[in-house]
N, C-alpha and C positions, 0 to 999 in steps of 0.2 A: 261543372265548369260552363261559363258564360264565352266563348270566342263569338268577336264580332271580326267582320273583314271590309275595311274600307277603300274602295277604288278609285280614283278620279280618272276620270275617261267620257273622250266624248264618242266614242269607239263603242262598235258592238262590242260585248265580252265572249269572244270566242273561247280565252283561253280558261274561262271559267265552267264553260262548259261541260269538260270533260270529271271537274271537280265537283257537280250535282248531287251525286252518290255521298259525297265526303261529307259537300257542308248541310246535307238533308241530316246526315245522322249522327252528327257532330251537333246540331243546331245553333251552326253558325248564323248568326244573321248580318248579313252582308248590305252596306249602306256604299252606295253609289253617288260620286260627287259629281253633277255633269254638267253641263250650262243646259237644262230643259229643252233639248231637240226629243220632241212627242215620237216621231219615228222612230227613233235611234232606240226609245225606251220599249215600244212595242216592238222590236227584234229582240231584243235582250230579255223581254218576257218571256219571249217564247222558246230562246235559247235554254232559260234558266227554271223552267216549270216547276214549281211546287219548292223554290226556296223562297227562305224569307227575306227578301230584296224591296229596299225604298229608297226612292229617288230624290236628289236633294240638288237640287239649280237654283237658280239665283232669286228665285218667286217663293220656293220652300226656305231658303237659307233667311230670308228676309223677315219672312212670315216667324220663324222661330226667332228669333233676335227681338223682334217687337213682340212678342209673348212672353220673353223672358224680361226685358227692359225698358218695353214701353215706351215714352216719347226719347230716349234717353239711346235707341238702339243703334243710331246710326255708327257711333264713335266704335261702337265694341264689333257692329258689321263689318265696319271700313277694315279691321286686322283681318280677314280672310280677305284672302287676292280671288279676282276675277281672272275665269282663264288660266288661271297657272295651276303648275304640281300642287302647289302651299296648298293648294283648296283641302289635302285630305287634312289639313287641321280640323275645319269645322264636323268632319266624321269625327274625329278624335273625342269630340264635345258631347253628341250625340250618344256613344258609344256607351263614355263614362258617366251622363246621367242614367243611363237604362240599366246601368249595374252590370257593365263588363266586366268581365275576371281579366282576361288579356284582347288585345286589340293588335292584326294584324294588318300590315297594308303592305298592298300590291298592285304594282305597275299592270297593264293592261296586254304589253308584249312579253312578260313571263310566265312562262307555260311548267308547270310544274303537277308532281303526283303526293297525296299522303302532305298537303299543306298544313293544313290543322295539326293534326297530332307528330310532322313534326316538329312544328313551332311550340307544342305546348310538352315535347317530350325536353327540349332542348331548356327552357322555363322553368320549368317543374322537377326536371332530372338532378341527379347528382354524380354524373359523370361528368368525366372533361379532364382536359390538362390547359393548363394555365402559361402564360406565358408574359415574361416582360421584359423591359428594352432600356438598356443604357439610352438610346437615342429618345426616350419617352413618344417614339411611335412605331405602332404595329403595323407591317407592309400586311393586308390582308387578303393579298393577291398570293399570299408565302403557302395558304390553306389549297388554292388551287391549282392541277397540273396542267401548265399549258401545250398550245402543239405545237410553239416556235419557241426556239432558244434567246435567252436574253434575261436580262432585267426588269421588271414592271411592275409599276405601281398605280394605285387606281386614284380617279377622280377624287379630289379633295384631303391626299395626302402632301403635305408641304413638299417644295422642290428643295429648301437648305439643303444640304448636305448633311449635315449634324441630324435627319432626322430619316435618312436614306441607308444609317448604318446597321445595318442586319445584323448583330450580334447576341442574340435570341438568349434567352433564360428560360428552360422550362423546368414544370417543375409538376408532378403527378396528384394534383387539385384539382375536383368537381367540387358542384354546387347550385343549386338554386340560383336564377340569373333574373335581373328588373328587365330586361331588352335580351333579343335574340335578332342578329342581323343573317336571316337565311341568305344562301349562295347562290349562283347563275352560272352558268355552263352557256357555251355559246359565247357570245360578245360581250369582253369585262366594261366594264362601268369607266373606260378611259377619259379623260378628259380630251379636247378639240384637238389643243395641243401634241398628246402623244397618238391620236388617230391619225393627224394630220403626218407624222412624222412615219410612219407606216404605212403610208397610203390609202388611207382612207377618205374620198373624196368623197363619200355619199356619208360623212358620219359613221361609217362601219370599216375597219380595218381588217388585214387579214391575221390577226393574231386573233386564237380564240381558245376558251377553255374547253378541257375537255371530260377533267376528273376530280370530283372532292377530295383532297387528301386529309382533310380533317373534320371531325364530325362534330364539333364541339371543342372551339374555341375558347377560354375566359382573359380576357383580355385583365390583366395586373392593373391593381393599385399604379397612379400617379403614370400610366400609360395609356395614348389613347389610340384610335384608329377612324378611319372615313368610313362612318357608315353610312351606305345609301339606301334609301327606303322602298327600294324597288321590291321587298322581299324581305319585310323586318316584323316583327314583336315584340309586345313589349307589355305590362301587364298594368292595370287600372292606377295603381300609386303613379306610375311615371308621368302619369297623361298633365299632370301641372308642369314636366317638365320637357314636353315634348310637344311645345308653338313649333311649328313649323316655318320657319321665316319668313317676310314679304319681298318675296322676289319680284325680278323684272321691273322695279325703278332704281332713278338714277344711273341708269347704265349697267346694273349689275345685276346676276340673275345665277340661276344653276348651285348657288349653296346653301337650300335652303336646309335639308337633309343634314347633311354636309355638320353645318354651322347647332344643329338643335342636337344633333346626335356628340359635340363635343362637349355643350354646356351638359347633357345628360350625364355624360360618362363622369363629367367633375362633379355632380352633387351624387351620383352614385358612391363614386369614392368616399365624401363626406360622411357617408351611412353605411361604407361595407358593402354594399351590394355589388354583386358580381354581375358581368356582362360580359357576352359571347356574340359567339359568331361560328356557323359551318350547316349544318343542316335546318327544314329540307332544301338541298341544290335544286332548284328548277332549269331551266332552258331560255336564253335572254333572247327573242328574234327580234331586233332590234328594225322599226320602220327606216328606211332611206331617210337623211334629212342635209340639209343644207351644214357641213361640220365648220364653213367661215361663219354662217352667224352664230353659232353656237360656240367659238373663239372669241367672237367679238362680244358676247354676252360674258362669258366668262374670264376675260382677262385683268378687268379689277377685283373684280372677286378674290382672284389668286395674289392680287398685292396684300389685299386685308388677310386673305388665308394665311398667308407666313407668318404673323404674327396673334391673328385672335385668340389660340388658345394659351397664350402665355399670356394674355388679356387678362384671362378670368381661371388663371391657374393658382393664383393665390390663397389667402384663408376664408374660406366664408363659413355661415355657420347657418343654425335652422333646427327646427324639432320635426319635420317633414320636409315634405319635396317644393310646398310650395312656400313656405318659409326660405327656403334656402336657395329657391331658383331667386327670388326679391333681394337676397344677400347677394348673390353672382352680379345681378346684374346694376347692382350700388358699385359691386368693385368694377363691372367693365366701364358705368358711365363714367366714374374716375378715373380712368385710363386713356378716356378718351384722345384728352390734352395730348396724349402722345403720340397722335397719328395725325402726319402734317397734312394735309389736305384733306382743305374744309369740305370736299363734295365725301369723302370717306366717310368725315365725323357728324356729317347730316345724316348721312344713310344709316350708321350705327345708332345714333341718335332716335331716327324714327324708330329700328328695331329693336331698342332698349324701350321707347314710350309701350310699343303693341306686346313684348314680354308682359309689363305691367299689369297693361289692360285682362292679357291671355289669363291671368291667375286671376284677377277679379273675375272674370267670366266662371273661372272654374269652382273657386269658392262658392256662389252661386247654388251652384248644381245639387 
């Protein structure tokens, strides 16, 4: 097995630290997204001794682009965002030409043990129970035990109602999985909104997890769930379906995860391929951050949320992933028409053109 692990961070990697041992003997190789701060890279050297770590900011990301496309590079550069999460797309690119088997990516504040193996047990395994939802979405907050009583759902699950209704189907299925969304103990993945409503003024609430209750997840046919990429894998075939969105324009930012992780799940269905969620849990220590911009970033996002995956929940079709991501995204631009506001169907628009491009790039490869 090939595991590659892609970070975007402009942060020392503390939390990798303690995983040295892991990814030395696993022979992970670990590709770091960063805007080129030279300092930042020599802590993180010398944190990380003797793994195979390469540095990829905005002088390497360019350099590669114009070696693959030449005078032609800018168009295919411009789909990777500057500064933003989206950057770990272009790992994603990296990964899959060097003949990744699976490709995991991780947040820089999740601290975790036993990453690797068990991202690739959860992949590779044929355990699990399965589960699906009259409301055609999975609360995946159901997997963990928290330390306050209530309700909760995470970032990037629709507010409907119709899609809030817990009436679970399980049913005793393992299998082989295309994606594996690992878990976070510590501070769930809430949106601004339900932070804010819990008290959370610094972006951190006091509601927190504390126990995995399920170790493998598969999420059903024609049901989906908010995965967030703080702590996900996923294996070389999916990489044509896993552009990571171009966030932080027009107003809208925070689903970029969110949004690649719903088209994924629908071309997975097209093919059978099963998709999970549960181990390994790591520990989320979430930095302080300002939770009104993070509202105010997130609040049309959540108008388009309600509706995009009944966007592109129709028939598409394809003999692979990246066949079949170019069918999706034929049926979302026709859908467009039905989202009234033009600043919405720009934004969709641009992220239907950079899908395009994403799969040219990958073909490529």
């Amino acid at each position: 097995m090939k595991p590659f692990l892609i970070i975007a961070s402009i942060n020392e990697l503390n939390n990798l630290q303690p995983l040295v041992e892991e990814l030395k003997s696993t022979g992970t190789k670990v590709i770091v997204v960063d805007e080129g701060n030279m300092s930042i890279r020599e802590r993180n050297r010398k944190l990380l001794t003797d793994v195979d770590v390469r540095y990829f900011g905005s002088v390497e990301r360019t350099s590669w682009f114009k070696g693959k496309f030449g005078s032609d590079y800018e168009k295919y550069l411009a789909i990777i965002p500057e500064r933003a999460h989206a950057e770990t797309s272009f790992g994603f690119l990296v990964a899959y030409e060097e003949g990744a088997d699976f490709i995991i990516e991780l947040d820089d504040d999740v601290f975790i043990n036993s990453l690797v193996p068990g991202h690739q047990y959860n992949l590779y395994g044929n355990k699990g129970t399965t589960v699906s939802s009259p409301s055609r979405w999975y609360n995946t907050l159901d997997a963990i035990e928290m330390d306050t009583p209530g309700k909760f759902f995470p970032r990037g699950h629709p507010y409907d109602s119709a899609t809030r209704t817990e009436e679970y189907q399980w049913k005793d299925a393992g299998g082989e999985c295309i994606l594996n969304m690992g878990h976070w103990l510590g501070n769930p993945d809430f949106d601004a909104m339900t932070i804010l409503y819990h008290g959370g003024m610094d972006g951190r609430c006091g509601v927190k997890g504390t126990e995995l209750k399920k170790e493998k997840v598969i999420v059903d046919y024609r049901t989906y769930f908010a995965v967030c990429s703080m702590n996900t894998s996923f294996r070389r075939e999916a990489v044509p379906a896993m552009y990571q969105l171009y966030m932080n324009t027009m107003s809208i930012d925070r689903f970029d995860d969110i949004w690649s992780g719903i088209f994924l799940k629908r071309i997975a269905d097209l093919f059978g391929d099963k998709v999970c969620l549960g181990k390994p849990a790591g520990t989320h220590d979430k930095r302080p951050r300002n939770v009104f911009k993070d509202l105010k970033k997130e609040m049309d996002g959540m108008v388009l949320n309600e509706t995009l995956w009944q966007m592109i929940d129709g028939d598409i079709s394809g003999h692979c992933y990246s066949d079949a991501y170019i069918s999706m995204v034929d049926m979302l631009e026709k859908n467009l028409a039905n989202i009234a506001d033009e600043s919405y169907r720009k934004f969709m628009q641009l992220q239907a053109g950079n899908m395009r491009l994403w799969v040219d790039i990958v073909d490529t490869l």
